[in-house]
MARBAMAR-115907 format. One line per 5 residues: their letters; for each residue z, y, x of C-alpha. Coordinates in nm, 3 decimals. Layout:
<recs>
a> Z Y X; ...
</recs>
This chain:
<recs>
xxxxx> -0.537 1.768 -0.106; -0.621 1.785 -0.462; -0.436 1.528 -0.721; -0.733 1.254 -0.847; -0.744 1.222 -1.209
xxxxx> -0.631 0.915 -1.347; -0.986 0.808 -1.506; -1.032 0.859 -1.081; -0.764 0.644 -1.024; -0.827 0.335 -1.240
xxxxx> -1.211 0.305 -1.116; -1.083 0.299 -0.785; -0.858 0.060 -0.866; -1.079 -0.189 -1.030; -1.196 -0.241 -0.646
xxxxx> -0.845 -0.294 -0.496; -0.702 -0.615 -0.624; -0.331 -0.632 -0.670; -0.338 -0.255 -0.623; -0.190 -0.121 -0.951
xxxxx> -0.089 0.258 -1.082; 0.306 0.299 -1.159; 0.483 0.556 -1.195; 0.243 0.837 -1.042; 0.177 0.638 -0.703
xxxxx> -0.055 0.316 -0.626; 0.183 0.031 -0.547; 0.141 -0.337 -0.412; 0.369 -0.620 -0.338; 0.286 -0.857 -0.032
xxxxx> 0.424 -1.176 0.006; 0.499 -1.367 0.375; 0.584 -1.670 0.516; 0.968 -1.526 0.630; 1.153 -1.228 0.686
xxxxx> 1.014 -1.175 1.079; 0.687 -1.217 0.947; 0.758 -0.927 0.654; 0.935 -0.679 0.905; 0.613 -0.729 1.135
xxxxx> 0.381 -0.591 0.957; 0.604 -0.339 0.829; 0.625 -0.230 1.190; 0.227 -0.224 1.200; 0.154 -0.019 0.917
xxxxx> 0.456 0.232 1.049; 0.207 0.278 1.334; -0.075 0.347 1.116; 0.127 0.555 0.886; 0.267 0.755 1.172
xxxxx> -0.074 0.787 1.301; -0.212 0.943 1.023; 0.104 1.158 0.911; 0.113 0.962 0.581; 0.357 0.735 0.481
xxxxx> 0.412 0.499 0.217; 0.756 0.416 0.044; 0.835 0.082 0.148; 1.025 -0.178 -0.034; 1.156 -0.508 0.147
xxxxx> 1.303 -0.799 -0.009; 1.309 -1.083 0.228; 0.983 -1.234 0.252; 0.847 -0.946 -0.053; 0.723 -0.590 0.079
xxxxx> 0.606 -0.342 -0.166; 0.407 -0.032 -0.083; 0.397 0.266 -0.288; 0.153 0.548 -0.190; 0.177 0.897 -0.291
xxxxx> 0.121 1.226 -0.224; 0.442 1.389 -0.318; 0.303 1.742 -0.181; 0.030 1.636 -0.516; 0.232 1.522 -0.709
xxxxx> 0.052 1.202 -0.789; -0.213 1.024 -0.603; -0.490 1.128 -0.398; -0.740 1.064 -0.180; -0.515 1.020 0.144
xxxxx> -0.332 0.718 -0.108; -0.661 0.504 -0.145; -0.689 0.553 0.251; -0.348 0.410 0.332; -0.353 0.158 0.106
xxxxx> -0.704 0.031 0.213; -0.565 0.038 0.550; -0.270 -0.134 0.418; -0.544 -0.393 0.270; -0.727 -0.427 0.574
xxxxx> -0.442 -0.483 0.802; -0.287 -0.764 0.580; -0.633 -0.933 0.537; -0.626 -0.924 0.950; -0.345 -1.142 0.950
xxxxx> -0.346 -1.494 1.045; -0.206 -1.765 0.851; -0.202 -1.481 0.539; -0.015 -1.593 0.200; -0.228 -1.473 -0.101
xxxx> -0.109 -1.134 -0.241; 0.064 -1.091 -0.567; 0.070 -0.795 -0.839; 0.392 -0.545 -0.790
</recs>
């Protein structure tokens, strides 16, 4: 899968809030209520991740997760990135009793 330019990347962004480009991947921090809560839906987007056979670097910090999505094959972002992380998205917006997000 072909690397997306970053002209690509930014409009894309513009549509994902909180979603922001660092260091040649897309990356978001999530915030929850406690740690159980956090390592939850860790352990739901594993599933998705697994299910698709593309995973996102994950950073936990008690009640902070941040995902980073990249395809390191590309060496920067691509298409299969904006997938997970709307994925990502829609599985955190599923959530009940959902904390707002913040920026990474």
């Amino acid at each position: 899968m072909a690397k997306l330019e970053s002209s690509e990347i930014e409009r894309r962004l513009a549509a994902m809030p909180g979603w922001e480009l660092k260091d040649n991947a897309i990356v978001k921090l999530y915030r929850f209520e406690n740690f159980p809560a956090a390592i939850d839906f860790v352990n739901r987007i594993a599933v998705i991740a697994e299910s698709s056979d593309h995973h996102p670097d994950i950073g936990i910090n008690y009640t902070r997760v941040t995902f980073t999505c990249s395809t390191h094959s590309a060496g920067g972002v691509t298409e299969k990135d904006f997938r997970l992380a709307g994925e990502i998205e829609a599985a955190f917006n599923a959530r009940s009793g959902q904390s707002p997000p913040t920026r990474a």
